[in-house]
C-alpha positions as CSV (number, residue, x, y, z in Angstrom):
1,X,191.5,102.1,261.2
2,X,189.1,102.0,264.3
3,X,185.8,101.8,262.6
4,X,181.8,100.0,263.5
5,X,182.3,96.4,262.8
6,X,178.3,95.9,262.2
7,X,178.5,99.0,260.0
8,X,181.2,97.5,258.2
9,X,179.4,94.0,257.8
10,X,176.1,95.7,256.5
11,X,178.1,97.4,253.7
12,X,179.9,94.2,252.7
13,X,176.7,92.4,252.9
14,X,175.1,94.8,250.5
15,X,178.1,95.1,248.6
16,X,178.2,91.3,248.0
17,X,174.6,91.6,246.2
18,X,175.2,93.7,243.3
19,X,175.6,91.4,240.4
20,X,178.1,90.2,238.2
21,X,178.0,92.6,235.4
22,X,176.5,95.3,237.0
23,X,178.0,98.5,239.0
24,X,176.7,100.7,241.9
25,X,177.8,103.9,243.6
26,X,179.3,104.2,247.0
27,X,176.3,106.4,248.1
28,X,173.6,104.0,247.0
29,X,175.7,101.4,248.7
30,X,175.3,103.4,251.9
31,X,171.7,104.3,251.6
32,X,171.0,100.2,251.0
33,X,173.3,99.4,253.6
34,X,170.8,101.9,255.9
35,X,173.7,105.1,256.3
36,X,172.6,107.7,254.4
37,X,175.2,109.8,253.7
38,X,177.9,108.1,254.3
39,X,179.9,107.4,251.1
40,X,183.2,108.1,252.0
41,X,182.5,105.3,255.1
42,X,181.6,102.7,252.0
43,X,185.0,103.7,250.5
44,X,186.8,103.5,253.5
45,X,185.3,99.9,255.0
46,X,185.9,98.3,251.5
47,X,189.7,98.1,252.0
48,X,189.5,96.5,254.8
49,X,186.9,93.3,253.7
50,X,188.1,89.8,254.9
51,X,189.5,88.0,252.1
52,X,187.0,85.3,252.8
53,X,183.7,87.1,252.1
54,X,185.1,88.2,248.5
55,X,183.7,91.2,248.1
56,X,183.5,92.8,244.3
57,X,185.0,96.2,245.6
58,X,185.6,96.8,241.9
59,X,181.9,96.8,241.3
60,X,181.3,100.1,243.5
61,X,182.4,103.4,241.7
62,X,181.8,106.9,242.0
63,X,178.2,108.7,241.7
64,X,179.2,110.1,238.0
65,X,180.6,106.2,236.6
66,X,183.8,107.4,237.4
67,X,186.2,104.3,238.3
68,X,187.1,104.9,242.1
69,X,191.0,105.3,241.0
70,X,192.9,107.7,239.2
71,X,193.0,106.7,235.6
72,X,196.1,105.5,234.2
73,X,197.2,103.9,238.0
74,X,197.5,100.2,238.5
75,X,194.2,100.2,240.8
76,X,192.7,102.0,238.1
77,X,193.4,99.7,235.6
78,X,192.9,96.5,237.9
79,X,189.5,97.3,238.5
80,X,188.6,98.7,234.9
81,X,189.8,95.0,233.7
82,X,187.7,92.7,236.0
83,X,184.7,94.8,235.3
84,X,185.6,94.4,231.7
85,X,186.0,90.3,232.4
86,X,182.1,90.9,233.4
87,X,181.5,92.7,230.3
88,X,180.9,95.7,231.8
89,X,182.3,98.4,229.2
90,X,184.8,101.2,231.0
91,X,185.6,104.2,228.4
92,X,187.5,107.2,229.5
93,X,187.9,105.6,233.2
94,X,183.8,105.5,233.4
95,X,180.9,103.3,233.1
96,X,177.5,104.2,231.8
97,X,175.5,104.1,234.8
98,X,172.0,103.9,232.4
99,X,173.5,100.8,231.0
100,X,175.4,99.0,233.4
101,X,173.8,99.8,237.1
102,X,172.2,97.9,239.3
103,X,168.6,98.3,240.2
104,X,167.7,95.7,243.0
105,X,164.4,94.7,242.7
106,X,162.0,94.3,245.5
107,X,162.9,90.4,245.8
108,X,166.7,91.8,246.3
109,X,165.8,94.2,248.2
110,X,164.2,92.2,250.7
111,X,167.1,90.4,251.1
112,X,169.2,93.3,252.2
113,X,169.7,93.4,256.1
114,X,169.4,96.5,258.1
């Protein structure tokens, strides 16, 4: 896939800051990263993160809670048990988005590059 490498990096980056525990939305993930409206590009970017930055795809579902894989399908069920190693609860192939996502605070982000 031919795609903007700094675009890519920025999503990683911000990506990289949601915390352990804690879930975000592939839109919100765009709008941090500074691409509004472009979800879809968060989704598609994620597969291809170097190994070495270890980025917590897994943390990034859909705008409704909804894990970002079919349920029942090994992806599904590989990214419902390392949220669940966080203690992040998954029911019904969703997470409670009152509950479980992240809020950056001001300090956070700060640190967020654009």
């Amino acid at each position: 896939m031919v795609f903007d490498t700094l675009k890519a990096e920025k999503i990683w980056k911000t990506v990289c800051k949601v915390p352990v525990g804690k879930v975000s939305c592939y839109g919100f993930v765009a709008d941090l990263a500074g691409l509004p409206g472009r979800a879809r590009l968060v989704g598609k970017v994620m597969q291809y993160a170097p190994d070495e930055l270890e980025v917590p795809w897994y943390r990034i579902l859909k705008s409704n809670g909804q894990l970002a894989f079919p349920a029942g399908s090994l992806q599904a069920e590989r990214q419902k048990g390392l949220l669940q190693e966080e203690g992040v609860v998954v029911l019904n192939n969703r997470v409670k988005l009152k509950d479980f996502g992240w809020s950056p605070g001001l300090g956070e982000l700060m640190e967020l590059e654009f």
